[in-house]
C-alpha positions in Angstrom: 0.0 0.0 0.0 2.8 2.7 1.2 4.5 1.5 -2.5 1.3 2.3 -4.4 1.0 5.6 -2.8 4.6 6.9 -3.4 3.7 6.3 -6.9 0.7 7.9 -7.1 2.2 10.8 -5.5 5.3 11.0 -7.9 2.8 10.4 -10.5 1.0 13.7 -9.3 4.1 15.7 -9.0 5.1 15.0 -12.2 1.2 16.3 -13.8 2.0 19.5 -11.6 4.4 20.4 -13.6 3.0 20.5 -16.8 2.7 24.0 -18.6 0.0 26.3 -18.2 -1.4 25.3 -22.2 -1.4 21.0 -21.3 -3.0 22.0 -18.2 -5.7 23.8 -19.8 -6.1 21.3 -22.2 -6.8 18.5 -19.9 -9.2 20.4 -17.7 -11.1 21.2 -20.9 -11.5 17.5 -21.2 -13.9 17.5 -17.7 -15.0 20.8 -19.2 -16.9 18.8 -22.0 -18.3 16.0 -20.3 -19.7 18.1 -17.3 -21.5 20.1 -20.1 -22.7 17.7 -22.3 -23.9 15.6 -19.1 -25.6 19.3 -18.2 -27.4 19.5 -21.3 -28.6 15.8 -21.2 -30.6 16.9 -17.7 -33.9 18.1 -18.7 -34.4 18.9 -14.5 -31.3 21.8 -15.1 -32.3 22.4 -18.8 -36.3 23.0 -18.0 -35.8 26.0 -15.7 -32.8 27.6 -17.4 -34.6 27.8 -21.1 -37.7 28.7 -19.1 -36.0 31.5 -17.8 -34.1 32.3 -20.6 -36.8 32.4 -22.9 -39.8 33.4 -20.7 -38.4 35.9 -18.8 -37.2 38.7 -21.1 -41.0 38.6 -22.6 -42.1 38.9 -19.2 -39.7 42.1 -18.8 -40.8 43.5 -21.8 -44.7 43.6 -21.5 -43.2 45.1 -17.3 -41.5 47.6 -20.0 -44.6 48.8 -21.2 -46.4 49.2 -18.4 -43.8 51.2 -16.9 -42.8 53.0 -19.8 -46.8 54.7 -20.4 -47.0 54.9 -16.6 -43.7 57.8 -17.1 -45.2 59.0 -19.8 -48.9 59.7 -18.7 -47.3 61.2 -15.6 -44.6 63.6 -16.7 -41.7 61.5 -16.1 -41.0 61.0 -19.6 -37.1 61.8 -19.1 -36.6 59.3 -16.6 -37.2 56.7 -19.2 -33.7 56.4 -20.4 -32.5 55.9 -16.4 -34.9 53.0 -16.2 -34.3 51.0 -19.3 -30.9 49.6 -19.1 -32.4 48.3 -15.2 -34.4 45.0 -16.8 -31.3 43.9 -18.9 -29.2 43.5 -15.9 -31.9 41.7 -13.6 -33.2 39.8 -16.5 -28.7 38.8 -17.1 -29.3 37.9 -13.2 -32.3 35.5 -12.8 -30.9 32.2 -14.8 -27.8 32.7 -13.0 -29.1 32.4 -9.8 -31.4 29.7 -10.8 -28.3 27.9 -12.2 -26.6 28.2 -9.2 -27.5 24.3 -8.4 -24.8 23.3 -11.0 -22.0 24.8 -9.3 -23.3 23.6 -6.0 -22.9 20.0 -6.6 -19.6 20.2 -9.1 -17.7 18.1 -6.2 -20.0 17.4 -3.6 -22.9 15.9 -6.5 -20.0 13.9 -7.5 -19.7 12.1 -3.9 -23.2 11.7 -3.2 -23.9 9.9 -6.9 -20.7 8.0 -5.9 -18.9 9.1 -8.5 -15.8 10.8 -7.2 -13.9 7.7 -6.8 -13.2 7.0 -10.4 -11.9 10.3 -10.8 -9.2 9.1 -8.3 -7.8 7.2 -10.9 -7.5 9.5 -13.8 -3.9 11.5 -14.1 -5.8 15.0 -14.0 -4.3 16.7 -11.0 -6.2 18.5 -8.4 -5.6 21.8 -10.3 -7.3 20.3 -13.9 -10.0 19.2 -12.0 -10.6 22.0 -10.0 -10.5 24.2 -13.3 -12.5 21.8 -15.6 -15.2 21.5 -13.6 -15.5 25.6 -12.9 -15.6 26.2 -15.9 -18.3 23.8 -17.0 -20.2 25.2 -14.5 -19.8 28.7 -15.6 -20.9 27.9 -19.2 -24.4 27.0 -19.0 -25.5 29.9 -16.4 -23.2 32.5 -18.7 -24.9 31.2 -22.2 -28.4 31.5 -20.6 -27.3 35.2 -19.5 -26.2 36.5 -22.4 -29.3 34.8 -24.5 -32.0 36.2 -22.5 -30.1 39.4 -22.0 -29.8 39.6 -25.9 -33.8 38.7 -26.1 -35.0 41.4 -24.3 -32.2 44.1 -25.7 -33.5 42.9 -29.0 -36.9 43.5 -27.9 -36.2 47.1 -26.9 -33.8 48.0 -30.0 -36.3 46.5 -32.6 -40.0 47.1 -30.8 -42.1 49.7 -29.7 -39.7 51.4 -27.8 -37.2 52.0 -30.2 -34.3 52.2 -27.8 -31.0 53.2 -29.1 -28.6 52.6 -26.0 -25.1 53.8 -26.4 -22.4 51.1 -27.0 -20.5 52.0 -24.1 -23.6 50.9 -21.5 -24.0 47.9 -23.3 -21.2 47.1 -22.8 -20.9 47.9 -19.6 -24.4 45.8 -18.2 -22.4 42.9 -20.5 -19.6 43.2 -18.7 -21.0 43.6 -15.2 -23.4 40.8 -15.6 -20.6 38.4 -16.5 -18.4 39.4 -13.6 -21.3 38.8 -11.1 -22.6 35.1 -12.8 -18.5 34.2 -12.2 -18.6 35.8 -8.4 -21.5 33.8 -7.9 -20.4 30.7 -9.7 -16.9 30.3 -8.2 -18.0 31.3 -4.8 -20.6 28.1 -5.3 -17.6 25.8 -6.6 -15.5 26.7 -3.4 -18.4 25.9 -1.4 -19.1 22.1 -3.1 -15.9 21.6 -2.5 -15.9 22.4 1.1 -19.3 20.5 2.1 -20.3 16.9 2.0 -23.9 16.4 0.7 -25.6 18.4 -1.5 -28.4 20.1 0.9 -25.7 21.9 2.7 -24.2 23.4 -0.1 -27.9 24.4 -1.1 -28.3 26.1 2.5 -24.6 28.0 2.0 -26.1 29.2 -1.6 -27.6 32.3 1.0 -24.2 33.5 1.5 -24.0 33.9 -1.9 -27.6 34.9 -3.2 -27.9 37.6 -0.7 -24.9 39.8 -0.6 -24.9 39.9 -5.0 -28.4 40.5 -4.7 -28.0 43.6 -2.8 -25.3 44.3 -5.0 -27.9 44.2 -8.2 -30.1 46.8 -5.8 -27.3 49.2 -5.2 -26.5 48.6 -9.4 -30.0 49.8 -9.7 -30.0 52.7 -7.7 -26.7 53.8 -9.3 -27.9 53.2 -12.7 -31.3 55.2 -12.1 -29.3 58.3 -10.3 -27.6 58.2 -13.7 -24.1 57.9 -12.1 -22.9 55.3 -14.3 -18.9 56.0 -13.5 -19.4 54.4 -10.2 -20.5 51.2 -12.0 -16.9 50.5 -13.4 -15.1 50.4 -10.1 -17.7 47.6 -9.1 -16.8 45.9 -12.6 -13.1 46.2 -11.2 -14.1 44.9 -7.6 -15.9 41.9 -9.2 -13.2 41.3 -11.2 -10.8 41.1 -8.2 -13.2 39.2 -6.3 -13.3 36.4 -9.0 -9.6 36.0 -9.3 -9.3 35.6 -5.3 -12.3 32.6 -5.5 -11.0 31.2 -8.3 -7.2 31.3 -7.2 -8.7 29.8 -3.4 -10.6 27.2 -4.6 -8.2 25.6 -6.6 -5.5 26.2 -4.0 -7.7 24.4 -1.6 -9.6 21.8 -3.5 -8.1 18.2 -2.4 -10.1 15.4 -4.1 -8.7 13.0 -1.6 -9.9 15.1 1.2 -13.1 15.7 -0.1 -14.0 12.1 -0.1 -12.9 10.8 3.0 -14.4 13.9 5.1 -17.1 13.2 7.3 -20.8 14.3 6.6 -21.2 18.0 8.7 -24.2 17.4 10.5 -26.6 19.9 12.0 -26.7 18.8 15.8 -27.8 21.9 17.8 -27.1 19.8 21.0 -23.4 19.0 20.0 -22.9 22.7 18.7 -24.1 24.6 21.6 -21.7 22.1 23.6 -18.7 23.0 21.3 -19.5 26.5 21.1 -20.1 26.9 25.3 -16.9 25.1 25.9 -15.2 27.0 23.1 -16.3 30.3 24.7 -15.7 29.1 28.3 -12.6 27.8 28.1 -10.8 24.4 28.9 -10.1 23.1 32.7 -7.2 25.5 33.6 -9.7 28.7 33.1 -11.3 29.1 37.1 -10.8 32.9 37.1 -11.3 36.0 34.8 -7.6 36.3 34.8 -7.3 32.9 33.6 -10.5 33.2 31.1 -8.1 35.9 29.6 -5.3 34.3 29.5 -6.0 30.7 28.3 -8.9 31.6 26.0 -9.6 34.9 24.8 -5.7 36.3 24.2 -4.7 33.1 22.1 -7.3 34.1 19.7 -5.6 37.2 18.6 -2.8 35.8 16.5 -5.0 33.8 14.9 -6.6 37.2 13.9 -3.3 38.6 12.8 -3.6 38.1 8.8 -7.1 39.4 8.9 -5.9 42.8 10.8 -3.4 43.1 8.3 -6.3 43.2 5.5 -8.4 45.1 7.5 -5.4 47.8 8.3 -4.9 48.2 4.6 -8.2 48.2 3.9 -8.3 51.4 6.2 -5.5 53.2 5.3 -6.8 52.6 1.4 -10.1 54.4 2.7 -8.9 57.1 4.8 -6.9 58.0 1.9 -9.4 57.4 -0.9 -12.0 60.1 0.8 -8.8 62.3 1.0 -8.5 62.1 -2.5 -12.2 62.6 -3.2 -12.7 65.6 -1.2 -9.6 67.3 -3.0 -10.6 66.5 -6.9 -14.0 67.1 -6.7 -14.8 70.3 -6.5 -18.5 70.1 -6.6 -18.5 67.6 -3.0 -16.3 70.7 -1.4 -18.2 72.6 1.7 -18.5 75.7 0.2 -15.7 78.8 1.3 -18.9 80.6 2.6 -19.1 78.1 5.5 -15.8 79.3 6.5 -16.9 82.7 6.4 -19.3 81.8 9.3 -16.6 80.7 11.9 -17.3 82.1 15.0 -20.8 80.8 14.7 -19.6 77.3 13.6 -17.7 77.6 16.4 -20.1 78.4 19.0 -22.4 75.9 17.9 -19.4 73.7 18.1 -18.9 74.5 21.9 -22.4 74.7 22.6 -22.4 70.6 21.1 -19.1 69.6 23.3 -20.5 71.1 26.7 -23.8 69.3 26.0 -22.0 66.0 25.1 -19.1 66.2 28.2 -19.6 65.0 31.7 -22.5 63.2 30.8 -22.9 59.6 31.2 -26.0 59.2 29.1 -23.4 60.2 26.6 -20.9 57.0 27.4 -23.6 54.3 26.9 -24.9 56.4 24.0 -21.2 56.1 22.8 -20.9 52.6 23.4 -24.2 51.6 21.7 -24.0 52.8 18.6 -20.7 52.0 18.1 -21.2 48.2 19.6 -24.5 48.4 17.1 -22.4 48.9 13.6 -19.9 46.2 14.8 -22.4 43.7 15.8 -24.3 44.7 12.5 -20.8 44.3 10.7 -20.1 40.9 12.2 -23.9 39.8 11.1 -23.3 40.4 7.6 -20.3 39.6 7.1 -21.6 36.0 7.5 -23.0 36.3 4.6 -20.7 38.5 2.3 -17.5 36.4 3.4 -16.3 38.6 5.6 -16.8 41.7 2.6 -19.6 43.8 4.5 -18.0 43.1 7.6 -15.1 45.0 6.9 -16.8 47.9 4.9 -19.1 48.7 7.6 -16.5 48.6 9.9 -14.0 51.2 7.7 -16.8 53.4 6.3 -16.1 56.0 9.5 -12.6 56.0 7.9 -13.2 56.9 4.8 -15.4 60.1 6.3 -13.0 61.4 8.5 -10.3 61.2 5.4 -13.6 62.8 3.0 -13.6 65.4 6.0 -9.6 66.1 6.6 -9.5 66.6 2.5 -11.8 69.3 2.6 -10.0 72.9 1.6 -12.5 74.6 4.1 -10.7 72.8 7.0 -7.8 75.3 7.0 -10.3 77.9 8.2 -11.9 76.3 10.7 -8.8 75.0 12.3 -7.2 71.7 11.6 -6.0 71.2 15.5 -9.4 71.5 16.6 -10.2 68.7 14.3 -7.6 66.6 15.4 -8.3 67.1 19.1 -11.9 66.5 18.6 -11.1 62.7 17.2 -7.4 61.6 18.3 -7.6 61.1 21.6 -10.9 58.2 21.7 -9.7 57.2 18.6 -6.1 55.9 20.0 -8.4 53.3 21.7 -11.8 53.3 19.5 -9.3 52.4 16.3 -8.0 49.2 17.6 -11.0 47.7 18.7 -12.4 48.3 15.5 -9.3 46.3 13.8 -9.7 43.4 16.2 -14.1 43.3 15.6 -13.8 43.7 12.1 -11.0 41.5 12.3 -12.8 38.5 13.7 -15.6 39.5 11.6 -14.1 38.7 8.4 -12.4 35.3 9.8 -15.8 34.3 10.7 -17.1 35.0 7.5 -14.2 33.6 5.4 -13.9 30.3 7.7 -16.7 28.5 5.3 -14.7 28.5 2.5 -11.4 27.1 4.2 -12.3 25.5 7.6 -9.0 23.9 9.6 -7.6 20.7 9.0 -9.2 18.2 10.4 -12.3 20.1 10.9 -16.3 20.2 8.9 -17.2 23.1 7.6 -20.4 23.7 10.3 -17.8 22.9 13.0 -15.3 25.5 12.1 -17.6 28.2 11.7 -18.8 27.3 15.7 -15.9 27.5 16.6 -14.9 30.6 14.9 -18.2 32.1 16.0 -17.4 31.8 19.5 -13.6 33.3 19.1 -15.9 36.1 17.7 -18.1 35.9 20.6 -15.0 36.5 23.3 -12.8 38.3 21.5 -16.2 41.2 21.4 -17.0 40.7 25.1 -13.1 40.1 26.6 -11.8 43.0 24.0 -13.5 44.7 22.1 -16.4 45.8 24.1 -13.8 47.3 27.5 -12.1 49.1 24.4 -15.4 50.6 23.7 -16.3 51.7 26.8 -12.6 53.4 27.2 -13.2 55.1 24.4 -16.6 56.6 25.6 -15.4 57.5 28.4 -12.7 59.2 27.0 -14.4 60.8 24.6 -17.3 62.1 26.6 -14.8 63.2 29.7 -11.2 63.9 28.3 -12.2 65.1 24.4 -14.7 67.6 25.3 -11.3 69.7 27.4 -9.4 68.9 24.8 -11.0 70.1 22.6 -12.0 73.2 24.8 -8.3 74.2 25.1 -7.7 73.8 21.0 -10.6 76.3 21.3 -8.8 78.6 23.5 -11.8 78.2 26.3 
């Protein structure tokens, strides 16, 4: 047996290091049987033609409506705004609905008990990984683009006459595509991480949900007419889809996948992993020892996530910076500064109602505790994304704020003294939440050796769960404290009161 596997394992070395073309060739070979097997399902062909084919008439007579509904009401202008909406969710819908072909790529594979033979093939873990992506991307992409072109077609050549520029067509192509491959390589890394199919199906959420708020914020964007902003989301996409792609096959194991265990829901057995997690082993009896043993380990596990999340800040701060100093039209006007003593006095009047009071600490700590909490919530489902966003977008305001040319005038010190002092403690406990936030949220697609998917993300939850209550949450009251008793004086001398 220990002969056989040597072999295999030279065997495997030597695939590895074929050339980028061979190994594209031979993952193109599970490329075309995936899809041809695909195309032979009439349960995954029924709903995807349906959709491709029924939907775009559907949006097309919700065209209509909409269109003499502007036009019988005076909103005849905003008609060109609300067109190029349809295409994208219409590019959307079979791509969702497709989803199920990404989720079982691996995990179908083990439950129809055909993940053995692959064992025996000389594809590598890589060609694998990469044939069976892309045969699930084909199908959802090709059902995009048909309906997408169905119902374009339906504007260009109908009653409506539309005559789009190239550019936005372009641009709804483009952004389409990049979402259907978020969506699609985020649901490969998660077959390859589960072990039956309905789990998979119940981790499609944390993929459904953050891109469909992502198609809402598209739509708002695209009916404000600030189209621009849609391009950096194309580039975020992009970068998005390399990292999945890039993960999943770095992580994909066949081997691994096959002999792993079945993650089963047991609420009785979590709640004793996540208590005993949270609690602490034998040696915790005291607070000092609940500190010690339990809740300070966890922060070098946190240390490559606080280095993402530090950039991630810096890149923010100096973004808004950046903003506030090329865009003239987001300036506060110079006539604000003209109004500085009463800016000023309002200023004071805000301080002196805010110091020494300590309705003002737990305000402090609860809305603070309320966008980290809220942060950690979604960054469940976003993979950590929204997790760090909300936790930066402060960041990003002071910088939008310190860029302003206005600032000079009213007095760049007392900016600094109004915010520096809480924030020396208020800035690192939002590193270590949003910190933890984004491990919890990124643990699904690469739980620990040794360890299932629904029992990593316990785990992780509860190293979430301390880390707020034995950290982050005394942070949060220092800072409070300090910036409803120490800021306000600070500030006051800055002020020359």
């Amino acid at each position: 047996m220990a002969t056989t596997l040597s072999v295999k394992r030279t065997h495997r070395l030597d695939i590895e290091g074929h050339p980028l073309g061979e190994t594209l060739r031979n993952a193109l070979i599970v490329t075309r049987r995936e899809v041809r097997d695909s195309f032979r399902d009439w349960r995954i062909m029924a709903p995807i033609l349906g959709l491709t084919l029924v939907f775009p008439m559907l949006a097309q007579g919700m065209t209509r409506i909409f269109t003499n509904f502007f036009v019988s009401n005076g909103a005849a202008p905003l008609i060109d705004n609300f067109l190029p909406l349809l295409p994208m969710i219409v590019g959307f819908f079979p791509v969702s609905i497709s989803l199920v072909i990404a989720l079982e790529t691996f995990v179908g594979e083990k439950e129809r008990r055909s993940l053995e033979p692959l064992l025996s093939t000389p594809l590598t873990n890589t060609e694998l990984y990469v044939g069976k992506a892309f045969a699930a991307m084909i199908p959802p992409l090709m059902a995009s683009y048909i309906g997408m072109g169905i119902y374009l077609g339906g504007l260009i050549f109908g009653a409506q006459q539309w005559r789009p520029e190239l550019e936005l067509i372009i641009q709804i192509l483009i952004l389409t595509t990049a979402q259907a491959l978020v969506m699609v390589t985020g649901a490969v890394v998660v077959s390859s991480q589960t072990t039956s199919t309905r789990a998979s199906n119940l981790l499609a959420s944390f993929i459904i949900i953050p891109v469909s708020m992502l198609v809402m914020l598209e739509s708002f964007i695209m009916v404000t007419n600030n189209r621009y902003v849609l391009w950096y989301i194309v580039v975020g996409l992009i970068v998005v889809d390399i990292l999945l792609f890039s993960m999943g096959a770095r992580i994909f194991n066949r081997e691994e996948l096959l002999g792993r265990a079945i993650d089963e829901i047991n609420l009785k057995w979590a709640w004793k992993l996540f208590w005993g997690r949270l609690r602490g082993g034998p040696n915790v009896r005291t607070l000092a020892d609940w500190y010690r043993y339990n809740v300070l380990p966890v922060l070098p596990t946190l240390r490559p996530a606080m280095v993402i999340v530090a950039i991630c800040i810096v890149a923010i701060f100096v973004g808004g910076f950046v903003v506030a100093r090329v865009r003239p039209d987001l300036q506060i006007p110079d006539s604000v500064a003209a109004g500085q003593t009463n800016l000023m006095n309002n200023f004071k009047k805000v301080i002196e109602f805010a110091g020494d009071n300590p309705h003002s600490v737990i305000a402090a700590v609860v809305q603070n505790g309320r966008v980290l909490l809220a942060a950690t919530i979604l960054s469940v489902f976003s993979f950590g994304v929204f997790g760090v966003f909300f936790a930066i977008v402060p960041f990003g305001i002071v910088g939008f704020l310190l860029g302003q040319p206005a600032l000079a005038f009213l007095g760049i010190g007392t900016f600094a003294a109004a915010i520096v002092p809480h924030s020396l403690v208020e800035v690192p406990a939002t590193v270590i939440a949003a910190s933890a936030a984004l491990r919890l949220g990124m643990i699904i697609t690469r739980p620990p050796e040794g360890q299932g998917v629904w029992e990593a993300f316990v785990l992780a939850l509860a190293d979430a769960l301390k880390v707020g209550i034995g950290i982050v949450l005394p942070l949060l009251v220092l800072a409070a404290i300090i910036e409803v008793y120490v800021t306000p004086h600070i500030v006051q001398m800055a002020l020359g009161g």
